[in-house]
C-alpha positions as CSV (number, residue, x, y, z in Angstrom):
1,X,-1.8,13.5,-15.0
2,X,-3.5,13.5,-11.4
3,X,-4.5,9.7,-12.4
4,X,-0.5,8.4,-13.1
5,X,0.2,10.1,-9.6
6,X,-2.4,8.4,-7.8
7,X,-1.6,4.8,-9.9
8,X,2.2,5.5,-9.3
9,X,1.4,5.6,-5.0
10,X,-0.5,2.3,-5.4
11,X,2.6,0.2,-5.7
12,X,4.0,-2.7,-4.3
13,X,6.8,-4.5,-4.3
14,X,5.8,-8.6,-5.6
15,X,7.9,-11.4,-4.7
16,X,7.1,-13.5,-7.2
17,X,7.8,-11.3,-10.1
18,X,11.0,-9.2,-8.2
19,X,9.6,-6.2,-9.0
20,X,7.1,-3.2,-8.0
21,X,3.9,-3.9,-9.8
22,X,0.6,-1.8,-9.5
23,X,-1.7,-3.0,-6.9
24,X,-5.0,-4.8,-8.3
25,X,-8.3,-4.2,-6.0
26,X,-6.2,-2.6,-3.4
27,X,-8.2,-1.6,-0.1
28,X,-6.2,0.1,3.1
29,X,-6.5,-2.0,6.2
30,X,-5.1,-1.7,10.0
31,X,-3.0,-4.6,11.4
32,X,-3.3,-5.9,14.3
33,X,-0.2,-3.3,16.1
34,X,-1.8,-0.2,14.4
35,X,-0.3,0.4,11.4
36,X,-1.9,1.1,8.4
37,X,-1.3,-1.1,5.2
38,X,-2.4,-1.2,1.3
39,X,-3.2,-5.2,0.4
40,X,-4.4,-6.1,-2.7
41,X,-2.6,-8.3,-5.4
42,X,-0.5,-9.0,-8.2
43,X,-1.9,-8.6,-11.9
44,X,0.6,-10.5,-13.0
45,X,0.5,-13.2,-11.2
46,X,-2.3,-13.5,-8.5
47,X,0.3,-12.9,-5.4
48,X,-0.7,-11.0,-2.5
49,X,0.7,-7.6,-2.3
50,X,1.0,-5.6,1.2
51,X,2.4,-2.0,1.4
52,X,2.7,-0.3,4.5
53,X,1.7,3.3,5.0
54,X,2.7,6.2,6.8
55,X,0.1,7.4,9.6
56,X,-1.4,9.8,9.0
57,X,-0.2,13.5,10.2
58,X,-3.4,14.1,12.6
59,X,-2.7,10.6,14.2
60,X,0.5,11.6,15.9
61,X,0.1,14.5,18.1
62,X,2.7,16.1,20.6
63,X,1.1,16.9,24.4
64,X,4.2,19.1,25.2
């Protein structure tokens, strides 16, 4: 059950196919503004697939 959890999270939505497929050889990455992003791509069809991810909680910390 923990494993269709963890599949389910690594979706993306593919362009090519107009839907959310699971993400093949996904890896997270940092872009070039910060933000963190799962890339990896299409089963289907080959196409690149990038999902952008929350930060993390411990990132973002208040100094009030």
């Amino acid at each position: 059950m923990a494993q269709q959890e963890t599949e389910t999270a690594l979706e993306a939505y593919c362009v090519k196919c107009k839907t959310k497929r699971p993400v093949k050889d996904g890896h997270e990455e940092t872009t070039e503004n910060g933000r963190r992003a799962l890339k990896g791509e299409c089963p289907v069809c080959g196409t690149k697939l990038t999902r952008f991810l929350p930060n993390k909680k411990d990132d973002k910390q208040d100094d009030k």
